[in-house]
N, C-alpha and C positions, 0 to 999 in steps of 0.2 A: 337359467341356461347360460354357461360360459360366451360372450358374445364370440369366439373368438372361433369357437365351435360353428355357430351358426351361419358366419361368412361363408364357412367351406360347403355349405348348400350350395353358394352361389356359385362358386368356381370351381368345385369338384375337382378338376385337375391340379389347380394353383393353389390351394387353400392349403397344402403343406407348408408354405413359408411362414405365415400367420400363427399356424398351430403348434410349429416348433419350437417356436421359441429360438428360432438360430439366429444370433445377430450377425449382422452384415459383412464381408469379410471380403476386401478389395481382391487379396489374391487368390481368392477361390471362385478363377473365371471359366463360364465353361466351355472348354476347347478340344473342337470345332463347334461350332453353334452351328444345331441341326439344320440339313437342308427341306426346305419344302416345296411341295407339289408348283406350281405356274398356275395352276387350275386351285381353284375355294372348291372345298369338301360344304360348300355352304350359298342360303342366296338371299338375296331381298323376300321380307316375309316372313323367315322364318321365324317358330316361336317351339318352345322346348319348356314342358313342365315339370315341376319333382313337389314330392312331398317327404318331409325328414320325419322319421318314428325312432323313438329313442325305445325298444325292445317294443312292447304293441302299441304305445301311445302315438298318436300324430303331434309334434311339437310344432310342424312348421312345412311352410312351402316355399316355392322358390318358382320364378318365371326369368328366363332369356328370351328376349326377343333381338331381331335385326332388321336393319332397315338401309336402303341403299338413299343415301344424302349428300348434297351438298354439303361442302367445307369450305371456307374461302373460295377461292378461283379455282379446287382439286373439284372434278366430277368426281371420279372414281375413290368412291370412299364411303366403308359401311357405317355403319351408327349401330352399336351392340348397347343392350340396357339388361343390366341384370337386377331383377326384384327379389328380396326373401322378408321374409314375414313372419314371427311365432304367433299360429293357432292355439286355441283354447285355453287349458292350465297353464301351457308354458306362456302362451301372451298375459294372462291376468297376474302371474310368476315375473315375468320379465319380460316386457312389449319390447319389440323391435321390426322395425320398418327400413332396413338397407337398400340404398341403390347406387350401385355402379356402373359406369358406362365409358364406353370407348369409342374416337371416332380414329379409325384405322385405312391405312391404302389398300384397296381392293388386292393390290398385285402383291407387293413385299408384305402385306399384315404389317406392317410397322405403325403404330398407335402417332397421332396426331395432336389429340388431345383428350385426358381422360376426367373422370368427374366424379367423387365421392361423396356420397350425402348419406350421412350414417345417424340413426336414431335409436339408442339402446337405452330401455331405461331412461333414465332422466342426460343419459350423458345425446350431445348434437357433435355432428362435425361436418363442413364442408368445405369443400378443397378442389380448385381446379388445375390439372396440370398440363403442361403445353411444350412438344417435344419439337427441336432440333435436331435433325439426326444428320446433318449437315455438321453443325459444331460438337455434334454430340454431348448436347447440353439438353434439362429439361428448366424450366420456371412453373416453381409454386407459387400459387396464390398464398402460402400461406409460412414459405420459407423460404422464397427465394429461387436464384439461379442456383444448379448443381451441374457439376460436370458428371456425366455418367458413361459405359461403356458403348461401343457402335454395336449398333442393333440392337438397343434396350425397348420393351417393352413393358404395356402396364397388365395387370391380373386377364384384365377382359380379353384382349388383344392376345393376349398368350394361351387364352384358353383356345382360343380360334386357331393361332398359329397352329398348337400342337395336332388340331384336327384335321389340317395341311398338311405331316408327315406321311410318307409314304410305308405302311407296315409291312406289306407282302415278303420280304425279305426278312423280317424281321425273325431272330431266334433268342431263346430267351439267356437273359442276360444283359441286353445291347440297353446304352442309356441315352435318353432324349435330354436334351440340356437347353434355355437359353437365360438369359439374364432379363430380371424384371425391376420395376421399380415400384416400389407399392410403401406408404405413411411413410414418404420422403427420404426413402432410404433404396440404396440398391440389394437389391437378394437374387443370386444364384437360382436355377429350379432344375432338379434333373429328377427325374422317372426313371424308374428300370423295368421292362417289357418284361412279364412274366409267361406268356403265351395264351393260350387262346382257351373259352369256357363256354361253358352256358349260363345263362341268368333267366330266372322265373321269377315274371313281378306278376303287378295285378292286372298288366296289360296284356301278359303275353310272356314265352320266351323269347330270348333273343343270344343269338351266338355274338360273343364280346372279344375281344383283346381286354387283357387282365393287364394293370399295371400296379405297382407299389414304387411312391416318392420315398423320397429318401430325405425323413424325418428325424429331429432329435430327442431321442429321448429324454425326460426329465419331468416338467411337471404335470401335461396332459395327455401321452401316451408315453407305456412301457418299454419296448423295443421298437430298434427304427421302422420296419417293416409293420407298426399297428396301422397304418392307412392304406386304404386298396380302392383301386377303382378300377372301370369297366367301360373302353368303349365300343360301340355298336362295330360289329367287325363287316363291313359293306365299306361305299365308297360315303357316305356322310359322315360315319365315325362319332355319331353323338354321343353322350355322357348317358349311358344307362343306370349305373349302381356307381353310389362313394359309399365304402363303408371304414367306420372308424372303430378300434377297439382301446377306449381310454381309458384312465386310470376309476374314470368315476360310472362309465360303464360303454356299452356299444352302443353306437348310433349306424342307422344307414338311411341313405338319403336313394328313394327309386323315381326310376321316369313314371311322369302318371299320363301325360299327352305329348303329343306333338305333332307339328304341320308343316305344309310349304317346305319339306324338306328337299333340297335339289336332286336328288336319287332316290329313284324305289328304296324300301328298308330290305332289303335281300336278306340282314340277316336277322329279322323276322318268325320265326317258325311258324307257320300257321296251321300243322296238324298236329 
């Protein structure tokens, strides 16, 4: 399994910059940088499950948790850890144990410091990164200082952000944008809001907001529009469905549990 493929379990929303293959590109900033809610779509506790089937196989699963932490002298500030895993053929095929994490201000979502610890195959990587948003600087443990744009975030933290925006107004068309920083380089993210669905998984239906990022074609999907996702159309907004249509076949990654969500699932269906 393409490792590159398998990240986008973990971040479902963000995993388009990874699988694009788009390199980095100073003047493609995105402006305005969405505004979000005052109030987290989110809270201490929560935990969020998926499992990835590449057409009926289970390749793999994936765990978000959060946690409300201390940071230095900052109370206010979550602790996000995202875990993904390949199960059965694809782990004895190509084992991989990913973890990334973010520790972010409760209020702006703005990441603080993030953590990747990647195990694919025989390849290892660990990496800590540590923001300034002050100088608008971040430091690598592993490349140093960068200057980067105001209001950058990392993969986790932006996954969070975007579950911040406010959709109710939302018609399709309209593009969610912010800037991230993810393997030491700055990357652009925008979504385009497709409108509103249904999704049947093994849990249940649930009425979603449909988005498709805006991916580049080339070596692991076709057209920019091959990745779609889903989320919970209520006031949590969690990651229901990602689904991918690549050049080497469809994957989709569904919710298999969840808890400690801060709002009832309203959009739920339960009959």
């Amino acid at each position: 399994m393409n490792k590159l493929v398998f990240l986008s379990v973990i971040f479902l929303i963000c995993a388009s910059y990874s699988s694009s293959q788009t390199s980095p590109d100073s003047t493609r900033r995105p402006t305005p940088v969405t505004p979000i809610s005052p109030v987290p779509a989110f809270m201490d506790g929560e935990e969020l499950d998926y499992i990835l089937h590449y057409g009926f196989i289970k390749a793999g699963e994936a765990k978000i948790t959060l946690s409300k932490e201390f940071f230095g002298n900052k109370l206010d500030v979550f602790h996000a850890a995202a875990k993904a895993n390949t199960t059965g053929l694809a782990k004895s095929l190509f084992p991989v144990v990913d973890i990334y994490e973010s520790y972010f201000d409760i209020n702006s979502n703005l990441p603080l410091k993030s953590i990747r610890n990647i195990k694919e195959g025989n390849y290892k990587q660990y990496n800590e990164v540590y923001f300034d948003h002050y100088e608008n600087t971040v430091k690598s443990t592993l490349s140093g200082m960068h200057k980067v744009p105001a209001n950058i975030h990392d993969m986790v933290s932006a996954f969070f952000y975007v579950r911040r925006v406010d959709f109710s107004n939302y018609k399709g068309g309209e593009i969610v944008s912010v800037d991230t920083y993810f393997g030491d380089e700055v990357f652009p993210f925008y979504i385009v809001f497709k409108g509103r669905e249904t999704v049947n998984t093994d849990i249940g239906k649930f009425k979603c907001l449909k988005f498709v990022p805006i991916v580049e074609p080339g070596r692991i999907f076709k057209e920019s529009d091959d990745m779609t996702f889903w989320l919970s159309d209520d006031e949590n907004k969690i990651p229901v469905r990602v689904k991918f249509d690549m050049i080497v076949g469809s994957f989709k990654c569904d919710i298999s549990g969840y808890k400690n969500n801060k709002y009832v699932m309203k959009s739920r269906i339960t009959k």
